[in-house]
TIKOLSE-241289 format. One record per residue (C-alpha): residue number from 0; residue in one letter; x, y, z. Coordinates in pm, 1 decimal. Layout:
% residues N
<NUM, "A", <X, Y, Z>>;
...
END
This chain:
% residues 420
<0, "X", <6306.8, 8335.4, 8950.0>>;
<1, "X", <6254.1, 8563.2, 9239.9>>;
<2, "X", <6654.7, 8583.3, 9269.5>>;
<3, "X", <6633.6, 8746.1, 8942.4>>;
<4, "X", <6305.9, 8962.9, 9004.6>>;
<5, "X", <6509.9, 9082.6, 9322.4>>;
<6, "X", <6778.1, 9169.4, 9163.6>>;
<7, "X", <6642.6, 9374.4, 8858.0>>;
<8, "X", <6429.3, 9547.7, 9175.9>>;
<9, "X", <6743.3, 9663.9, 9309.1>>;
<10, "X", <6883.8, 9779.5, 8973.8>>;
<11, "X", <6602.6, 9978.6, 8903.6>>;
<12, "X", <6567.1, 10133.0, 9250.1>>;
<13, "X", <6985.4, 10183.2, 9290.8>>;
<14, "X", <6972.8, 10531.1, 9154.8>>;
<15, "X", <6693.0, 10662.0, 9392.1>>;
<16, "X", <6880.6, 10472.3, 9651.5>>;
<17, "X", <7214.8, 10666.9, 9563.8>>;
<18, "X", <7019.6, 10980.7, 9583.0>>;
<19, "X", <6819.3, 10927.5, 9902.8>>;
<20, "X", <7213.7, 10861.7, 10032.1>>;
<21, "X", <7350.9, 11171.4, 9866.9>>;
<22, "X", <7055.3, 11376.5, 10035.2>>;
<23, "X", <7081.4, 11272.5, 10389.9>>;
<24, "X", <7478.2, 11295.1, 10436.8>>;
<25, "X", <7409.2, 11669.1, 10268.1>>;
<26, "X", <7162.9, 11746.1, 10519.3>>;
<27, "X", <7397.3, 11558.0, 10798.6>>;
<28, "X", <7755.6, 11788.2, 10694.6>>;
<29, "X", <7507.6, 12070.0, 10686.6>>;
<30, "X", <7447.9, 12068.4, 11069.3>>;
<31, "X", <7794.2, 11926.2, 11178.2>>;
<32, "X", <7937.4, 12239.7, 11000.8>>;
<33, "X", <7692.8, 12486.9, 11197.0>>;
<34, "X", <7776.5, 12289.7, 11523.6>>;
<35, "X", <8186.1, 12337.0, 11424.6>>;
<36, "X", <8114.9, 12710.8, 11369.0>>;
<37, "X", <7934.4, 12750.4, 11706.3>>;
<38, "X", <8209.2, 12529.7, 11878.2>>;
<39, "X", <8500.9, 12757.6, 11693.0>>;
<40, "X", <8349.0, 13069.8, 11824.4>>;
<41, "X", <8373.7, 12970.0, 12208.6>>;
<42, "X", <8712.6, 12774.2, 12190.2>>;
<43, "X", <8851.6, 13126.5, 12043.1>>;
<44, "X", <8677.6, 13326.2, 12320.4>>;
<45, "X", <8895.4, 13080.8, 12552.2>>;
<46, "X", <9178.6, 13095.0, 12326.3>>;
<47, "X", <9223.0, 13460.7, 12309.8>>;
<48, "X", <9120.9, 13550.4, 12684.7>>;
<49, "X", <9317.0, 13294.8, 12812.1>>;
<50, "X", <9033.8, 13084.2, 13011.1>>;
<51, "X", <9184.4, 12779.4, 13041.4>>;
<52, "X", <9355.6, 12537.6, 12848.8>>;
<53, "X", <9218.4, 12381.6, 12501.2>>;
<54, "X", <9147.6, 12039.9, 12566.5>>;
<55, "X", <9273.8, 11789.9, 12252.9>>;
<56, "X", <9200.2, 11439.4, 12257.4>>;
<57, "X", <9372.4, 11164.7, 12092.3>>;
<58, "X", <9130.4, 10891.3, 12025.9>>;
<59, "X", <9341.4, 10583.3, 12029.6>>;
<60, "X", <9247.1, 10176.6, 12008.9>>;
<61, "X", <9582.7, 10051.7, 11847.1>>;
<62, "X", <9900.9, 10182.8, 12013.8>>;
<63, "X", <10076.0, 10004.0, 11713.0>>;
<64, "X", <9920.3, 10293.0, 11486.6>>;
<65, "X", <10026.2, 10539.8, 11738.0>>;
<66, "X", <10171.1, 10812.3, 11544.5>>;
<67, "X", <10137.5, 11155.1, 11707.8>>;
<68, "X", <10408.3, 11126.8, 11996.7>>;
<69, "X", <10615.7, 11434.5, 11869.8>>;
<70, "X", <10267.0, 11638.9, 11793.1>>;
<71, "X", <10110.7, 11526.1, 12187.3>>;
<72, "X", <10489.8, 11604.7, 12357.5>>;
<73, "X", <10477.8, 11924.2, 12166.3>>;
<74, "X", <10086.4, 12065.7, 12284.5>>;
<75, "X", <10190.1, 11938.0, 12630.4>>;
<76, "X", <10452.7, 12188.6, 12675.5>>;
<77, "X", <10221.2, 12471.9, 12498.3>>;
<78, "X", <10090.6, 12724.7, 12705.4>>;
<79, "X", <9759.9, 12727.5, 12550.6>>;
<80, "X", <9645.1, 12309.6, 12497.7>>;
<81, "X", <9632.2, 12043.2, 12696.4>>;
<82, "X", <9687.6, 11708.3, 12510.9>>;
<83, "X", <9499.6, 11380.1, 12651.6>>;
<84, "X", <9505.3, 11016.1, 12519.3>>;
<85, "X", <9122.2, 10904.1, 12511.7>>;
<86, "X", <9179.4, 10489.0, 12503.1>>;
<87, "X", <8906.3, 10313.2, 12336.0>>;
<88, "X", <8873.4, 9951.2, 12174.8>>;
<89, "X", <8849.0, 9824.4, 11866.0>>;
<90, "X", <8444.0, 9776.4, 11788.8>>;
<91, "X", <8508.4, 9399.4, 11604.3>>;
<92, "X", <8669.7, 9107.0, 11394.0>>;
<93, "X", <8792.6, 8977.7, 11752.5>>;
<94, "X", <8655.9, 8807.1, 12043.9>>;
<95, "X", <8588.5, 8979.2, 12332.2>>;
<96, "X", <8915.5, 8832.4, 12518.9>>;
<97, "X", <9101.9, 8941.3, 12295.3>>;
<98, "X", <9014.8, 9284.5, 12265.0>>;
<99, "X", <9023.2, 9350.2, 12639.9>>;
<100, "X", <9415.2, 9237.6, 12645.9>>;
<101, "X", <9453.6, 9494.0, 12376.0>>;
<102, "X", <9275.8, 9727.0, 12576.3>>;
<103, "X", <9561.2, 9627.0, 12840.0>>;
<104, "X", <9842.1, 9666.6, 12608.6>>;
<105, "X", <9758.2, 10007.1, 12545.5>>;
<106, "X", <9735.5, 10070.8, 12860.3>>;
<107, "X", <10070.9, 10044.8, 12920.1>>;
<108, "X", <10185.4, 10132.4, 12617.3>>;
<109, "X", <10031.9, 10532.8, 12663.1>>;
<110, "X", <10128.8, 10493.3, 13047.0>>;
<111, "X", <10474.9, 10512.1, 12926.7>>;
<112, "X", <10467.0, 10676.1, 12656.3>>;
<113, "X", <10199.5, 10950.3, 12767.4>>;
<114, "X", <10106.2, 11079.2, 13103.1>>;
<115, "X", <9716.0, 11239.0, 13058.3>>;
<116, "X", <9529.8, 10946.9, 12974.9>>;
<117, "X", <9167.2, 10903.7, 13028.9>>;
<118, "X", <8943.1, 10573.3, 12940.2>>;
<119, "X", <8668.9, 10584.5, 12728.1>>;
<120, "X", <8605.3, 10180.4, 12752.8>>;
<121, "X", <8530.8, 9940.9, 13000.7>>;
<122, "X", <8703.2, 9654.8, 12952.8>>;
<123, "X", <8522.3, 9402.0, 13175.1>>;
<124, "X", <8199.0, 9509.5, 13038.0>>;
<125, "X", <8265.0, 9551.6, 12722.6>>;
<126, "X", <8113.0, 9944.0, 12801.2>>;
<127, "X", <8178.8, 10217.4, 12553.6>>;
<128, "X", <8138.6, 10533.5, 12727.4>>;
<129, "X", <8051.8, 10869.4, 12572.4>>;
<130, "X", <8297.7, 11139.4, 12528.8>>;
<131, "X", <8096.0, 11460.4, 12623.1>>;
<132, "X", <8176.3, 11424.2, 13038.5>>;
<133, "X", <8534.3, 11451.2, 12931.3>>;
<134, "X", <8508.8, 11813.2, 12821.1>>;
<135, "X", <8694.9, 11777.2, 12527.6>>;
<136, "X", <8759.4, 12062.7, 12312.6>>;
<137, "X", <8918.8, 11883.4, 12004.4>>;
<138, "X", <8929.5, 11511.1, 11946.4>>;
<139, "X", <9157.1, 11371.0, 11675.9>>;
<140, "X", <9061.9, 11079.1, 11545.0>>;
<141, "X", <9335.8, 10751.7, 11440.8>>;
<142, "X", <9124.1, 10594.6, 11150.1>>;
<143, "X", <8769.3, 10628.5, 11024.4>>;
<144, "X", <8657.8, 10266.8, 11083.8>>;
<145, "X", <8572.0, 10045.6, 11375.3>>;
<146, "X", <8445.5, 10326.3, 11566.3>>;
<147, "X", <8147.1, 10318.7, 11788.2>>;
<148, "X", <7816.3, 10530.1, 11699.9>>;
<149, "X", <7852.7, 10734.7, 12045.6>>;
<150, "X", <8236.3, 10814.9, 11988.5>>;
<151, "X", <8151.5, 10851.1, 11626.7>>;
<152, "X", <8238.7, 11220.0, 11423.8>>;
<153, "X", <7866.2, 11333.7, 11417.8>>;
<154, "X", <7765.2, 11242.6, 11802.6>>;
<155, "X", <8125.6, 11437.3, 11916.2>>;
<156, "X", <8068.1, 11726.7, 11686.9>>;
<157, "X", <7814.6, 11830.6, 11931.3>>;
<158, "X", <8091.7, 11962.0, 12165.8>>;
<159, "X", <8449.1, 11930.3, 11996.5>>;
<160, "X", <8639.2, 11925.6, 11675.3>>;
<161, "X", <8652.5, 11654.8, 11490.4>>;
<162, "X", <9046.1, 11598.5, 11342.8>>;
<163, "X", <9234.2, 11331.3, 11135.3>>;
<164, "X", <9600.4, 11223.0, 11148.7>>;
<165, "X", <9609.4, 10893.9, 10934.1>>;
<166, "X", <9807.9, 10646.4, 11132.8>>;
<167, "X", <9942.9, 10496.9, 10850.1>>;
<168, "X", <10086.9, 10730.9, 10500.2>>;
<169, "X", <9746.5, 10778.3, 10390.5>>;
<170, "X", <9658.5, 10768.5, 10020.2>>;
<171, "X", <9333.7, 10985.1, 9916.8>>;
<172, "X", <9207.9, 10845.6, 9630.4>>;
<173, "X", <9235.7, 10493.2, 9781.2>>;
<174, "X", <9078.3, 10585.0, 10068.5>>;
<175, "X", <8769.5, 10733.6, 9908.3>>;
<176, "X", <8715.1, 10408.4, 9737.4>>;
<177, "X", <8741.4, 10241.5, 10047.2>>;
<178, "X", <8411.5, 10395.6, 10113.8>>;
<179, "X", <8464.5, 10656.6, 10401.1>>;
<180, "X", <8365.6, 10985.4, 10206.1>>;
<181, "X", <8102.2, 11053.6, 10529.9>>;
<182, "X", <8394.9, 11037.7, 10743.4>>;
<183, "X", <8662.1, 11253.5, 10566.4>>;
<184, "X", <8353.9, 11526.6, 10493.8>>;
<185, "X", <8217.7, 11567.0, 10789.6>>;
<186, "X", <8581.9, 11686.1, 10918.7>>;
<187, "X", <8668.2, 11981.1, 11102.3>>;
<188, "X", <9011.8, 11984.9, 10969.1>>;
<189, "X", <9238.4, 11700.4, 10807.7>>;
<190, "X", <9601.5, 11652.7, 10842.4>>;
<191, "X", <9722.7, 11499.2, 10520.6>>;
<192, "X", <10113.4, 11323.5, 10520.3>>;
<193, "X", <10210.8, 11501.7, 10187.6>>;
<194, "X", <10059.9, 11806.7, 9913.9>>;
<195, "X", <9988.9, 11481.4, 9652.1>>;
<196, "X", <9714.7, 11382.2, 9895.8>>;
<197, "X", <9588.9, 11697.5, 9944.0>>;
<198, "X", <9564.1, 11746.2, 9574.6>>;
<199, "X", <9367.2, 11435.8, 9574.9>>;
<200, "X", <9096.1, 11547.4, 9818.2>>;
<201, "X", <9094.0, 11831.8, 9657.3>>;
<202, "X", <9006.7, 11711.9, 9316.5>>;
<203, "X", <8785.6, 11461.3, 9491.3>>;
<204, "X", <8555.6, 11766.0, 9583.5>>;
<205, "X", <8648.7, 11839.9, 9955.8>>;
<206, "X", <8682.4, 12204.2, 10043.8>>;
<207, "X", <9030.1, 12349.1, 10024.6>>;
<208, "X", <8974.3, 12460.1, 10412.5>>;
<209, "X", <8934.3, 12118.0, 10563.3>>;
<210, "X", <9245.8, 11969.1, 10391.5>>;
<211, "X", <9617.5, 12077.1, 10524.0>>;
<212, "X", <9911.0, 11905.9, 10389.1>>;
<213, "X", <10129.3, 11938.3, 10709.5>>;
<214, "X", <10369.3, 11640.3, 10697.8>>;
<215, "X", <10358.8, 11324.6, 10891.2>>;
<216, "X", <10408.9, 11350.1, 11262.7>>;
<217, "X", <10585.2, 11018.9, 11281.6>>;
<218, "X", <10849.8, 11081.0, 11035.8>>;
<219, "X", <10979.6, 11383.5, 11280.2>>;
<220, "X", <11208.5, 11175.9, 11477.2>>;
<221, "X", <11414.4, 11117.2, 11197.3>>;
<222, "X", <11497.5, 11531.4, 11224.0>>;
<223, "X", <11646.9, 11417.8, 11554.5>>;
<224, "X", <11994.2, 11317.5, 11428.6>>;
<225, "X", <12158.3, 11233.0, 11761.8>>;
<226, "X", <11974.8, 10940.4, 11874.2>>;
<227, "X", <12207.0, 10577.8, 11758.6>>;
<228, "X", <12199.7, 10489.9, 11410.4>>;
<229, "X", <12429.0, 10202.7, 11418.9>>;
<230, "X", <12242.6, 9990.0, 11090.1>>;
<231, "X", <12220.6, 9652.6, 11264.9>>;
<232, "X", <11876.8, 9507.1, 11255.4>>;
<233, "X", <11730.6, 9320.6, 11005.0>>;
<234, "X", <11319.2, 9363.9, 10986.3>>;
<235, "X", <11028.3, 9102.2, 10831.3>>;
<236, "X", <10724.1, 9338.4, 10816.7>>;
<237, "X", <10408.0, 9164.0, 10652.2>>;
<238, "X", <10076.5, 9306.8, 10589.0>>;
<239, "X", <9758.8, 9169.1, 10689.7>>;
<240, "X", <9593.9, 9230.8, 10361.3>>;
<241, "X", <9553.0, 8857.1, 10235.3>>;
<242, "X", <9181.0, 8809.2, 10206.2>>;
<243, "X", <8997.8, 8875.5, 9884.8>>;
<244, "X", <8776.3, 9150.6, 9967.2>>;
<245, "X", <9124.4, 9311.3, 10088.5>>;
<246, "X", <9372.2, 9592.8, 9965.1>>;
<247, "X", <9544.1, 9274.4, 9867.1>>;
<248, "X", <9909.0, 9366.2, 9946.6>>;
<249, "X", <9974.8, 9068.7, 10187.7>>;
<250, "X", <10231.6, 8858.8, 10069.1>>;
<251, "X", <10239.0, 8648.0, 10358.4>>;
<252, "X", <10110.7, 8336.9, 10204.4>>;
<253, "X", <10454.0, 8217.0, 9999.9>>;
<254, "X", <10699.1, 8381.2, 10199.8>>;
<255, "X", <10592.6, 8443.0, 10579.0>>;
<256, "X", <10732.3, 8035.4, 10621.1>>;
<257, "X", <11073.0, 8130.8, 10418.5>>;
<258, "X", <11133.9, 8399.5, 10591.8>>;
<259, "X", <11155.0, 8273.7, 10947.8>>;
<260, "X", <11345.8, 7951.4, 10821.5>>;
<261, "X", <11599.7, 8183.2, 10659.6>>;
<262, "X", <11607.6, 8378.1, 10972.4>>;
<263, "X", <11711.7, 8060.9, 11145.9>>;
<264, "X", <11974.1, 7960.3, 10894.7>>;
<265, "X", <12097.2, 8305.5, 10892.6>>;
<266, "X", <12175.0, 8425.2, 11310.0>>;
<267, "X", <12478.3, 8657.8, 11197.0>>;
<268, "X", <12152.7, 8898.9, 11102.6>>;
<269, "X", <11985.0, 9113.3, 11435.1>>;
<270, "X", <11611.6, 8985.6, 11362.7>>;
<271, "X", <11290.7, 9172.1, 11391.1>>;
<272, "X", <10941.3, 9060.5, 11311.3>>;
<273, "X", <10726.6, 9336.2, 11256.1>>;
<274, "X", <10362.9, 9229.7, 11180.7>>;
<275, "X", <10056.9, 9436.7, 11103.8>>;
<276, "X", <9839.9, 9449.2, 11392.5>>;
<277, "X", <9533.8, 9260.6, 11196.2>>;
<278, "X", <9814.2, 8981.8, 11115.5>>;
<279, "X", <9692.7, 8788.1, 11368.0>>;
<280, "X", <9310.2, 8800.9, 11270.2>>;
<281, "X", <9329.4, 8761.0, 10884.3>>;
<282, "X", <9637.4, 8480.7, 10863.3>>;
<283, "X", <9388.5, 8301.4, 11110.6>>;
<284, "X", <9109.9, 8332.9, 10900.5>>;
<285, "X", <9254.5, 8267.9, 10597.9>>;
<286, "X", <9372.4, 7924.2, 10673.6>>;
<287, "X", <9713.4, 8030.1, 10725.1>>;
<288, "X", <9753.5, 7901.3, 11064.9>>;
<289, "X", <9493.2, 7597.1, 11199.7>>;
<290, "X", <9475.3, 7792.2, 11477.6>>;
<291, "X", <9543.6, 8075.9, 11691.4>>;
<292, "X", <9773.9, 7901.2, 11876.3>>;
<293, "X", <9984.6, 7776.5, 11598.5>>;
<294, "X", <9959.6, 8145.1, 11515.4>>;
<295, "X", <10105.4, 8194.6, 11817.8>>;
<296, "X", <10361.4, 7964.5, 11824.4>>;
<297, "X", <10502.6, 8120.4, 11528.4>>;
<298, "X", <10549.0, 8461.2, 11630.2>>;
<299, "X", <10723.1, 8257.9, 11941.9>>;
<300, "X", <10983.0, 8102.1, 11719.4>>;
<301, "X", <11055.4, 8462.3, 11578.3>>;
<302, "X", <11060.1, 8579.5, 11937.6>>;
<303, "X", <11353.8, 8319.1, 12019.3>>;
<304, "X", <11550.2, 8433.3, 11687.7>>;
<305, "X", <11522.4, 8766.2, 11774.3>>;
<306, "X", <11285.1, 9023.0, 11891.6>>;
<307, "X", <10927.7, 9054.0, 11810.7>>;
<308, "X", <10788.5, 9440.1, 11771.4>>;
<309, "X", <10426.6, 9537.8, 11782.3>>;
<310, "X", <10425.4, 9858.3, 11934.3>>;
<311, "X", <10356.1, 10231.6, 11727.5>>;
<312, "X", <10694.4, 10403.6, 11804.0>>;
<313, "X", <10913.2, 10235.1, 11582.9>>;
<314, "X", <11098.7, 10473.8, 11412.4>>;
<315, "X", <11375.7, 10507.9, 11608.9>>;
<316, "X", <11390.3, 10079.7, 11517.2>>;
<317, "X", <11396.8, 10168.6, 11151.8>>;
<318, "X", <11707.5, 10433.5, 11194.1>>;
<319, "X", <11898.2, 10137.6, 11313.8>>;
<320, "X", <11772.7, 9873.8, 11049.3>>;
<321, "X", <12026.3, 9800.9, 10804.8>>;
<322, "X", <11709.9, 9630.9, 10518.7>>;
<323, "X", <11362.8, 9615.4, 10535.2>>;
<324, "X", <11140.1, 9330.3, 10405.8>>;
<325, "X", <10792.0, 9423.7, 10362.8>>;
<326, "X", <10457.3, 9394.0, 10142.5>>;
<327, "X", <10350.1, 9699.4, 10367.2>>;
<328, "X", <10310.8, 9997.4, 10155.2>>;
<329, "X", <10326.2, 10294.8, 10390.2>>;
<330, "X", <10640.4, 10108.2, 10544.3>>;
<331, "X", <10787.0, 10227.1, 10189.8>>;
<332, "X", <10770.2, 10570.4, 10244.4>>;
<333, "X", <10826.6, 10555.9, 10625.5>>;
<334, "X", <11160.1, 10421.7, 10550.2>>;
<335, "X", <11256.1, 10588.3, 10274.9>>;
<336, "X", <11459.9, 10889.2, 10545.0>>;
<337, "X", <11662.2, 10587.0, 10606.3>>;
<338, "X", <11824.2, 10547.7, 10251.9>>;
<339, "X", <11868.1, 10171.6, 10348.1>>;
<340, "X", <11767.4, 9904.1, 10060.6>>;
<341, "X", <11426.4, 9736.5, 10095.9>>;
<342, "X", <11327.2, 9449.3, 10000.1>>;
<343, "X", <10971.4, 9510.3, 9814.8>>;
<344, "X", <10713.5, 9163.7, 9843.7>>;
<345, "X", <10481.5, 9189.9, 9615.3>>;
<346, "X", <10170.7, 9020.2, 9426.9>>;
<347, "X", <10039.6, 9092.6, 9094.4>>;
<348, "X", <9688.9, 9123.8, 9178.9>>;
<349, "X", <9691.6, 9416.7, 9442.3>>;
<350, "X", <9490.9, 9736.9, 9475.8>>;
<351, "X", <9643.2, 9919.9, 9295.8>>;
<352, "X", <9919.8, 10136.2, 9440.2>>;
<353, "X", <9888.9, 10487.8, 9593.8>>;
<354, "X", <10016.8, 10795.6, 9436.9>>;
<355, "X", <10300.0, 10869.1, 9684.5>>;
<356, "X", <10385.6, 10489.2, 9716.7>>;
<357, "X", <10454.5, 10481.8, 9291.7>>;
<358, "X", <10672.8, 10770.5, 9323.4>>;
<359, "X", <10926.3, 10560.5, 9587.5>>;
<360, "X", <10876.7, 10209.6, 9399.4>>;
<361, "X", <11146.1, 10217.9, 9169.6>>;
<362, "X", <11413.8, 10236.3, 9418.1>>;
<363, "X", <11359.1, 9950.8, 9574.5>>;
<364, "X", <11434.5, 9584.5, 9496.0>>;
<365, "X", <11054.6, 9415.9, 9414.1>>;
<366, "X", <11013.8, 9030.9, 9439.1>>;
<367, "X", <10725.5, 8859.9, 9318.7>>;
<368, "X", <10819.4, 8480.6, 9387.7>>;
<369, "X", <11027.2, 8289.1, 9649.7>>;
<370, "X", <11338.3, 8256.1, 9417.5>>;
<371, "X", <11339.9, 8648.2, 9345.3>>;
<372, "X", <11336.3, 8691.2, 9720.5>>;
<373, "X", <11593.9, 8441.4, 9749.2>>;
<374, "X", <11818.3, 8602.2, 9498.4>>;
<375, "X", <11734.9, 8962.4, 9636.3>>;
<376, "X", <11821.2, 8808.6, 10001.9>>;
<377, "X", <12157.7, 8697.2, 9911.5>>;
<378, "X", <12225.4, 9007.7, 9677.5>>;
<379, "X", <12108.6, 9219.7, 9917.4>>;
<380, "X", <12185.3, 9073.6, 10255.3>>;
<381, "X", <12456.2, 8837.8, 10208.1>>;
<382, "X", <12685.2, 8988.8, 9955.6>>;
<383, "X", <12615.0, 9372.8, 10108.7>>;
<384, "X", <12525.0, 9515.5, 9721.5>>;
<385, "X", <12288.6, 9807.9, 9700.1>>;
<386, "X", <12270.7, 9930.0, 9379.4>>;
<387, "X", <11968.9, 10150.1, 9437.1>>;
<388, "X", <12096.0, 10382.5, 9675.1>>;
<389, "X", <12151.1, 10654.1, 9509.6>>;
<390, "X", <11779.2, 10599.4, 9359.0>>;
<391, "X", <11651.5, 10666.9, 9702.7>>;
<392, "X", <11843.8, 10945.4, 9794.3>>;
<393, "X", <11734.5, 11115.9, 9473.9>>;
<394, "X", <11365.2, 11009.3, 9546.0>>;
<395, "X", <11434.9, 11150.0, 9929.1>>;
<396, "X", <11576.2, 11476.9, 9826.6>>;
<397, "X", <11269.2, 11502.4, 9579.7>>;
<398, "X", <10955.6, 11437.7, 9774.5>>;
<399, "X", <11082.3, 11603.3, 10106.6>>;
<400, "X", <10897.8, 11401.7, 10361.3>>;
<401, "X", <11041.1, 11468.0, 10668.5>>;
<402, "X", <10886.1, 11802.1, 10786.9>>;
<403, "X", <10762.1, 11963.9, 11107.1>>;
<404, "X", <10477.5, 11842.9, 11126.6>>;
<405, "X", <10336.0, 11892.5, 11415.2>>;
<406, "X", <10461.0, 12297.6, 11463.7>>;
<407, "X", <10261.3, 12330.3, 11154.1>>;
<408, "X", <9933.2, 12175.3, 11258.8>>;
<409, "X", <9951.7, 12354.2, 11589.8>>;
<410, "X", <10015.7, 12667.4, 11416.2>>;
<411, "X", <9725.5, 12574.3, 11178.1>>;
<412, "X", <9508.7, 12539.1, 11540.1>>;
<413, "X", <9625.7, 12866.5, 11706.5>>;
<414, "X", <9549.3, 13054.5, 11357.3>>;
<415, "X", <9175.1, 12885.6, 11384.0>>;
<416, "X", <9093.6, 13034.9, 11706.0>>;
<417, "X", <9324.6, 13383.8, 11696.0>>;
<418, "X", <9130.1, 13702.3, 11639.1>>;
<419, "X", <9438.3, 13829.1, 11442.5>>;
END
């Protein structure tokens, strides 16, 4: 009885509740955007007089989502910012061990692959630091969750710019249903992949101003046509999405055991295994796996086949990958430059799909069941037949995705603080 009384309560108090909510995050854009325009008005003071150098910071917990090499190598060289990695950790859905060995891992990830790095975690303590001693002009941020209150967008707008470059092709309307509307509004500026998403922010409400469709960073290196393209891997990408409450696009479930036995039976193919980050927390808790270590011993098996990537840069993997096998839907735009087939895994009770991702679909090869995938496989694979091609060149040609993207977000920057 007093489930039911509790539950009518809520009903009847859910629209003050909704309005209360409304109210507050009005009040709370309200004074980030006065702190962004006293923040613009001293970083072009600096800009223009030539103080010093602007100070952007990459805020980074996943070097597998790393995906603003080309945009960090480019402010480096500029005479006007200076480009820093900020390395932070993941706030949960891992035990403590294992988020300080990520910690480590990116470490030496940005070691290589950057050279200004500053740490805004302590591993040993499990410490988050503030950001404010680091004198950071600009902070971009890698995702809107997991993110700790005092490295949060409101508690940094008090003395930089908050910025977004989605890690992953970012959809808007799927991402405002995921629930971060406080995030994306309280932006200084964000950096959408393609104009569709901007039009979707846009019609969600956001202000014109704040959204700038500048390209994807990531997909620059495929502008770079020197580097080897010799099409010789074959890549098994799944998705971590399996649980219920998920986007739902993880497929893992009837083919992730397939795929590495057909890996075995087929060694004339260069494997790759290419999981999502988060593979290794939800197949865990999803009874996949009994435990972590059979986890484990699983992505050893692929390891033995072939070669087991879980770092961010991995573009220059896909211009040498002759297929693709996912259930990972930004992986279907990322490799669409490519114009090799795809193998599409998919499950009939998904998320829906994002704009972008239905207008690349169709010229791929979908499977729904393990003897579509085997068919596709052999079709595909085996026999060398690739019907679709000329599907995805036409798609390529049509949604021009590979762009200079980070010249145009630094030119977007140097027009924010110049007088002219």
């Amino acid at each position: 009885m007093s489930r039911i009384l509790n539950k009518k309560i809520k009903k009847l108090l859910a629209p003050m509740y909704h309005a209360m909510h409304r109210f507050f995050y009005t009040i709370v854009a309200w004074i980030v955007k006065k702190r962004q325009h006293r923040i613009i008005k001293k970083l072009t003071k600096i800009y223009n007089g030539h103080i010093r150098k602007i100070r952007v910071g990459f805020l980074v917990s996943e070097n597998e989502k790393w995906c603003c090499q080309s945009l960090f190598d480019k402010l480096k060289r500029h005479p006007s910012f200076e480009p820093i990695i900020v390395l932070t950790s993941l706030t949960m859905d891992r035990p403590l061990e294992q988020l300080r060995k990520k910690f480590l891992d990116n470490q030496r990830f940005f070691q290589t692959a950057c050279d200004n790095i500053i740490e805004a975690y302590v591993p040993k303590t499990n410490t988050f630091l503030p950001l404010k001693s680091f004198k950071l002009d600009i902070l971009f941020y890698q995702q809107p969750w997991n993110i700790k209150k005092i490295q949060n967008i409101f508690t940094i707008s008090k003395f930089a710019l908050p910025c977004y470059i989605p890690y992953c092709f970012e959809d808007g309307l799927v991402m405002l249903r995921r629930k971060f509307y406080n995030f994306h509004n309280l932006l200084f500026r964000e950096y959408a992949n393609h104009s569709f998403i901007e039009r979707d922010y846009v019609n969600a409400g956001f202000p014109q101003e704040h959204i700038k469709a500048v390209g994807w960073p990531k997909l620059e290196a495929y502008l770079d046509k020197t580097t080897n393209q010799n099409k010789k891997y074959v890549i098994y990408a799944p998705h971590h999405s399996i649980e219920p409450h998920s986007i739902r696009l993880g497929t893992f479930a009837w083919n992730g055991h397939f795929m590495l036995k057909y890996a075995k039976e087929h060694p004339e193919f260069n494997w790759v295994f290419k999981p999502h980050p988060r593979c290794k927390v939800s197949f865990v808790s999803e009874g996949l796996f009994k435990s972590r270590q059979e986890l484990e011993d699983y992505y050893n098996q692929w390891a033995a086949i072939g070669q087991v990537c879980e770092q961010g840069n991995y573009i220059e993997l896909f211009k040498q990958t002759r297929c693709l096998i996912t259930d990972c839907s930004s992986f279907l735009v990322e490799f669409l430059p490519t114009e090799q087939p795809l193998i599409h895994l998919r499950r009939h009770d998904d998320n829906g799909s994002a704009n972008i991702i239905k207008r690349v679909v169709d010229a791929y090869y979908p499977v729904f069941d393990l003897e579509a995938l085997k068919h596709t496989l052999h079709t595909v694979l085996e026999e060398g037949k690739d019907p679709m091609r000329q599907a995805r060149i036409d798609k390529l040609k049509e949604l021009q995705l590979v762009q200079p993207a980070s010249d145009n977000i630094i030119q977007d920057l140097e027009k924010s603080f110049s007088k002219d």
